[in-house]
KENU-102419 format. One record per residue (C-alpha): residue in one letter; x, y, z. Coordinates in steps of 0.25 Angstrom, whole numbers, plus 5000, padded with zeros to 4 digits. Layout:
<atoms>
a, X, Y, Z
...
</atoms>
This chain:
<atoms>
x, 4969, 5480, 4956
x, 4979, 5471, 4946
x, 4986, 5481, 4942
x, 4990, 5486, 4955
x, 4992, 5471, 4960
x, 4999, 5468, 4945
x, 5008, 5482, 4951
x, 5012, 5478, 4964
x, 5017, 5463, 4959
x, 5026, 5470, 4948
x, 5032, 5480, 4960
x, 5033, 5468, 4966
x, 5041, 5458, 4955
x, 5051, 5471, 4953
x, 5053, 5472, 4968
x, 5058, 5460, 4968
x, 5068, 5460, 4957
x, 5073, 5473, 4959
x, 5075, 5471, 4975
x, 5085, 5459, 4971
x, 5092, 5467, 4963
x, 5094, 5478, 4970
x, 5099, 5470, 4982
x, 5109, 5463, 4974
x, 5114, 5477, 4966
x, 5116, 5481, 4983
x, 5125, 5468, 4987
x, 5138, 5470, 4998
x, 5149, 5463, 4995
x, 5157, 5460, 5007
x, 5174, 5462, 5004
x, 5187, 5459, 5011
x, 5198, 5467, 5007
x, 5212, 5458, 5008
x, 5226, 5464, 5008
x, 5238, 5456, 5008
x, 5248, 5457, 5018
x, 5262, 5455, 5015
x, 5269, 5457, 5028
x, 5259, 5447, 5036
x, 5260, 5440, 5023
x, 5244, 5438, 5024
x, 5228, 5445, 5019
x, 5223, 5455, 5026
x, 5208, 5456, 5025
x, 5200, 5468, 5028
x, 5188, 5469, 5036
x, 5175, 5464, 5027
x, 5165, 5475, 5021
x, 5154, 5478, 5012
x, 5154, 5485, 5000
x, 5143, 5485, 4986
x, 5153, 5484, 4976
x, 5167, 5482, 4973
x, 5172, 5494, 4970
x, 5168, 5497, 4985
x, 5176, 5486, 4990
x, 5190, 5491, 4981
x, 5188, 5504, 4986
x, 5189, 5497, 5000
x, 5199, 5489, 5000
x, 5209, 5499, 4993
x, 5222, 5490, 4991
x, 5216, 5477, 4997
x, 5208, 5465, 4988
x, 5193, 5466, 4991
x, 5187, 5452, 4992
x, 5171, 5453, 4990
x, 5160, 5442, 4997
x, 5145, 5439, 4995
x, 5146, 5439, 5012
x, 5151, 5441, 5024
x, 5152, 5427, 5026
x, 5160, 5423, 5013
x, 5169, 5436, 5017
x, 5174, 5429, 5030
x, 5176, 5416, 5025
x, 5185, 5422, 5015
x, 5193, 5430, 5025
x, 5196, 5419, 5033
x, 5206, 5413, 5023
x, 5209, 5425, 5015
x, 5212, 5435, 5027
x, 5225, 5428, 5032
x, 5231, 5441, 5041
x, 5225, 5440, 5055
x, 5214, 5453, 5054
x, 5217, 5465, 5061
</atoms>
């Protein structure tokens, strides 16, 4: 009976280190693509998606700057000053 009690509490210590882990190796990082604009003489943001890594992120913005965010929340306050051009 200890063993099988001494079992389940080591399934259990490595369930919970490896769940972190495994969450944080899983993380979204929200990005804005930014252009500039030379005939409005301004920054044109695109619409704000979630990708897992950067390359990702590139790959979507093609010719624009990708600007990455912890959240959703950080993306808009960032936007607020930094996308100038009225959105289309």
């Amino acid at each position: 009976m200890k063993s099988v009690k001494r079992w389940l509490v080591v399934v259990m210590v490595a369930v919970m280190l490896v769940a972190p882990v495994t969450a944080s190796a899983q993380r979204i990082i929200y990005t804005v693509c930014q252009w500039y604009s030379a005939d409005d003489n301004c920054y044109k943001c695109s619409d704000y998606f979630s990708v897992r890594s950067e390359d990702q992120a590139q790959k979507k913005c093609r010719a624009g700057t990708p600007h990455y965010f912890p959240s959703v929340g950080a993306l808009q306050a960032w936007m607020i000053s930094n996308c100038t051009c009225d959105h289309d």
